[in-house]
LOGU-16279 format. One line per field, with one value per residue (C-alpha): x, y, z. Coordinates in pm, 1 decimal. Each point is the difference from the previous one (the first is absolute). Layout:
<rs>
x = (X  ...)
y = (Y  ...)
z = (Z  ...)
</rs>
This chain:
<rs>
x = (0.0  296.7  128.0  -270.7  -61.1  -233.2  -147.8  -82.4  -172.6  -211.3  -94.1  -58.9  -248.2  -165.4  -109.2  -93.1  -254.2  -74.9  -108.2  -174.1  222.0  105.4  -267.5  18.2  109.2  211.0  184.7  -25.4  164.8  302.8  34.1  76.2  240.9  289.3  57.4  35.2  -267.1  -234.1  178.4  -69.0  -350.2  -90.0  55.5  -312.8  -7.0  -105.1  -252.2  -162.4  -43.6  -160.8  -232.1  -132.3  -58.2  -119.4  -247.6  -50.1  -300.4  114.0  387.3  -120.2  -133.6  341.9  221.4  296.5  262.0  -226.2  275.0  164.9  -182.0  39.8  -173.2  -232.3  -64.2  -41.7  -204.6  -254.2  97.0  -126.7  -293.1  -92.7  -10.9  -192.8  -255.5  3.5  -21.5  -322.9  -141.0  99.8  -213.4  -269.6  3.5  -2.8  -304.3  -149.7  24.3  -96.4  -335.4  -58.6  52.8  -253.8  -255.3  51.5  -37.5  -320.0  -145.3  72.7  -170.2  -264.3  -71.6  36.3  -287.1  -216.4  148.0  -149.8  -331.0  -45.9  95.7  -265.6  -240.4  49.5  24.6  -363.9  -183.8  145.6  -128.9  -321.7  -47.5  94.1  -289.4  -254.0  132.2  -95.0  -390.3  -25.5  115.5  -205.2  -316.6  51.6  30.8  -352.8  -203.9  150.4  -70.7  255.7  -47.5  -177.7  300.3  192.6  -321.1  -34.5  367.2  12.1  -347.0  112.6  314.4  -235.5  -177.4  248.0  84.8  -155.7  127.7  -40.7  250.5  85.5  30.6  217.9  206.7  59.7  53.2  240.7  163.1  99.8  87.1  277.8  129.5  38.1  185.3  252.2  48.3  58.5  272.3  190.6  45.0  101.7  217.1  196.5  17.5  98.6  237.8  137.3  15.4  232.7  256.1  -7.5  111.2  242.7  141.9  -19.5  105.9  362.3  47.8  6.6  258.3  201.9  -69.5  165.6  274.6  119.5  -14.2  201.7  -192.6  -120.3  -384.4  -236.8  -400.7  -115.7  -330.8  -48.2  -232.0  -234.5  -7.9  -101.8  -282.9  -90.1  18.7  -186.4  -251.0  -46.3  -52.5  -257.5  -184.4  6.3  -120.6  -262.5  -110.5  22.9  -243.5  -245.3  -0.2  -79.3  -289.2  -115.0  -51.6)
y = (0.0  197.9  21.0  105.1  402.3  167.1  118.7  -368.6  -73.0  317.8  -126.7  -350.3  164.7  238.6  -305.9  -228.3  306.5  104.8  -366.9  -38.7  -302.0  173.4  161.1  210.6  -284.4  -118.9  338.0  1.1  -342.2  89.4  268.5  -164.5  -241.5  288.6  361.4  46.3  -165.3  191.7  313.7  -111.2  -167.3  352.3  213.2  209.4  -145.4  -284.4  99.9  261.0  -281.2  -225.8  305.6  52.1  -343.2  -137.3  299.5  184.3  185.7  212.6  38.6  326.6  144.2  -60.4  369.7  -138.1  248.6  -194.0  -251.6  -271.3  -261.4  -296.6  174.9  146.0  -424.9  -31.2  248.3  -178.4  -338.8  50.1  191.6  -286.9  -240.2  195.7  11.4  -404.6  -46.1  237.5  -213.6  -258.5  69.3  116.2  -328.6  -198.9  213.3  -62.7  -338.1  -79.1  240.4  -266.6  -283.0  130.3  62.1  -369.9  -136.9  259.0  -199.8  -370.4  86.2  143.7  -309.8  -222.0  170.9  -29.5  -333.7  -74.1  109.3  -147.8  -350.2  83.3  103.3  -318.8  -242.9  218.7  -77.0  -360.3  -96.8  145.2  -154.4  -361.8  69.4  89.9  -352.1  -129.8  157.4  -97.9  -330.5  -66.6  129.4  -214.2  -273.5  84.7  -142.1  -367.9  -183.4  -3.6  -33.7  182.6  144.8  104.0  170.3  190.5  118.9  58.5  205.6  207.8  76.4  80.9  236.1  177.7  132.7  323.5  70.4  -192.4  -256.2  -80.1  375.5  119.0  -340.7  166.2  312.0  -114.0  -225.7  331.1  167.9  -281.3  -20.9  393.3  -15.0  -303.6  200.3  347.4  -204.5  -138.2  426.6  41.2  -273.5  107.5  336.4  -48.0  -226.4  240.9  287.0  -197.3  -22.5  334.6  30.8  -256.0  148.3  386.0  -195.0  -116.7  383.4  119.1  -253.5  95.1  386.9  -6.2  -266.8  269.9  379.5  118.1  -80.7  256.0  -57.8  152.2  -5.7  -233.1  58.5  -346.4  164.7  110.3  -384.9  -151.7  235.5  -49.8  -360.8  -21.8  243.2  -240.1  -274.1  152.7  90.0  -353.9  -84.5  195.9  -79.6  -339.9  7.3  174.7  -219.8  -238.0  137.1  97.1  -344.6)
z = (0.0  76.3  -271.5  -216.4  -28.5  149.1  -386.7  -79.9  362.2  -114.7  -315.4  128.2  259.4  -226.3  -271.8  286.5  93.2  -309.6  -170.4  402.9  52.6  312.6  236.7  318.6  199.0  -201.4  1.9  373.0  12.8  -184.5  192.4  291.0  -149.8  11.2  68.2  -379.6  -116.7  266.2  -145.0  -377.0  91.3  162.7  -354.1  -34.3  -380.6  126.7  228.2  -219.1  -261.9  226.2  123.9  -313.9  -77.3  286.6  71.8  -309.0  94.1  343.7  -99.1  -153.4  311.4  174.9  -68.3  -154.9  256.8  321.7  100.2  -207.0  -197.4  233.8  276.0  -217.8  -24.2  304.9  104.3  -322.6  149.4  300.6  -129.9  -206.7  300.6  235.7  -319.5  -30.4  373.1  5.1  -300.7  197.1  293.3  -172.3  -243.2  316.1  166.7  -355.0  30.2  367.1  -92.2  -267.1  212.8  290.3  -296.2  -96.0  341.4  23.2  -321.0  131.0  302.1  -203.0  -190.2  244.3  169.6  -296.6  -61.8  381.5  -58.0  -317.2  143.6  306.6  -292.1  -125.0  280.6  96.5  -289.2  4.7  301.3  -70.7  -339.1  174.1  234.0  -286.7  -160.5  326.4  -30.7  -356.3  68.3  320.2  -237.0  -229.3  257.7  161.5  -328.9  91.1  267.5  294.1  346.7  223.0  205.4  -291.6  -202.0  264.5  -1.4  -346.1  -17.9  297.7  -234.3  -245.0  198.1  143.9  -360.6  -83.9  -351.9  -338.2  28.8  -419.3  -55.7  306.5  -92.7  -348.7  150.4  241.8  -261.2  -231.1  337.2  36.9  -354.5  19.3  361.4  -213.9  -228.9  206.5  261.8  -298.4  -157.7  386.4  -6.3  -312.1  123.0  321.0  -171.8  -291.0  296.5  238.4  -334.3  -47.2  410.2  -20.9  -304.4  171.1  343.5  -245.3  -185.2  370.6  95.0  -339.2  62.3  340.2  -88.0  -289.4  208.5  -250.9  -286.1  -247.3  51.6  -206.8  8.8  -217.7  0.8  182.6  275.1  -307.1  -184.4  362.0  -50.5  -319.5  56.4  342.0  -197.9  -275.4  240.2  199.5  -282.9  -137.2  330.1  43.9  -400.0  40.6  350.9  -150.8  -332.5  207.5  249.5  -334.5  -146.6)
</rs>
């Protein structure tokens, strides 16, 4: 190293920065290899280059007669990582607002997903006791005896409603609460993917602090989508009441 002049090391530093094979750090590393190289590494050349490449847009607002060009760096170094640590924190507050909006809708449709399965079990139980009636009335024209006639006709007359059309009602009732707690089902099942999947970009957000994050309009999908699926929903439920 010694013996090459300190014109070559310059030109050897200015193409590394000037075809970006060498970077900031890289200039900082060399600089600590030697006293010379720190005093070569530190040309302003070199920095000014690598100001105006690596931050076109605010080297202009920088006066030129300020201070020299590798604390001129800095000072848009550090800059720059204050500004990806706030995007940081804000992508992460992003994120965690998604997540308790997502655990808001599972609980949300596992209420529904509750009282559609108590709708159901209701007018189950209620249409095995009308096949009970209908069953027991149909038993009263043969002959049986006396004990059980008079169990089956006080089943009979303990119903107050028509028995063949409350059984159809009831019968619709249950094909409409099947097919209402399977939509639950695959939403409920569709909306805990999108919380795992939010649950893993949180992980990923916080394992990378230093990661240039920018809004990607992932909020406003999760919208759209849970917008879409409500509205298919709430389509589909009353397609059905109205058949």
């Amino acid at each position: 190293m010694s013996e090459l002049p300190d014109e070559l090391w310059n030109q050897i530093l200015q193409i590394g920065v000037k075809t970006y094979a060498l970077t900031y750090k890289d200039l900082c590393c060399v600089s600590i290899s030697s006293p010379r190289l720190r005093r070569l590494s530190d040309h302003d050349s070199l920095w000014s280059h690598l100001l105006f490449s690596d931050y076109p847009s605010s080297s202009s607002s920088f006066p030129s007669s300020a201070s020299s060009s590798k604390s001129l760096y800095k000072i848009r170094l550090e800059r720059d990582r204050y500004r990806k640590k706030a995007a940081h924190t804000r992508a992460v507050l992003r994120k965690e607002s998604q997540i308790a909006e997502h655990y808001r809708r599972v609980s949300q449709l596992e209420e529904r997903l509750i009282e559609e399965t108590g709708k159901w079990t209701t007018s189950f139980t209620e249409f095995s006791n009308l096949r009970t009636v209908r069953e027991a009335t149909v038993a009263l024209n043969v002959w049986q005896p006396e004990v059980i006639r008079a169990r089956q006709k006080q089943i009979v007359e303990q119903c107050s409603v028509s028995v063949d059309s409350r059984l159809r009602t009831l019968d619709m009732e249950l094909k409409l609460c099947k097919q209402q707690i399977a939509i639950f089902q695959k939403a409920l099942k569709d909306e805990k993917k999108r919380l795992e999947l939010a649950k893993e970009e949180l992980t990923s957000l916080k394992y990378h602090p230093l990661k240039d994050h920018k809004y990607m309009n992932s909020s406003n999908n999760d919208t759209h989508i849970k917008r879409r699926s409500k509205d298919a929903i709430n389509s589909k439920v009353k397609q059905l009441r109205s058949t």
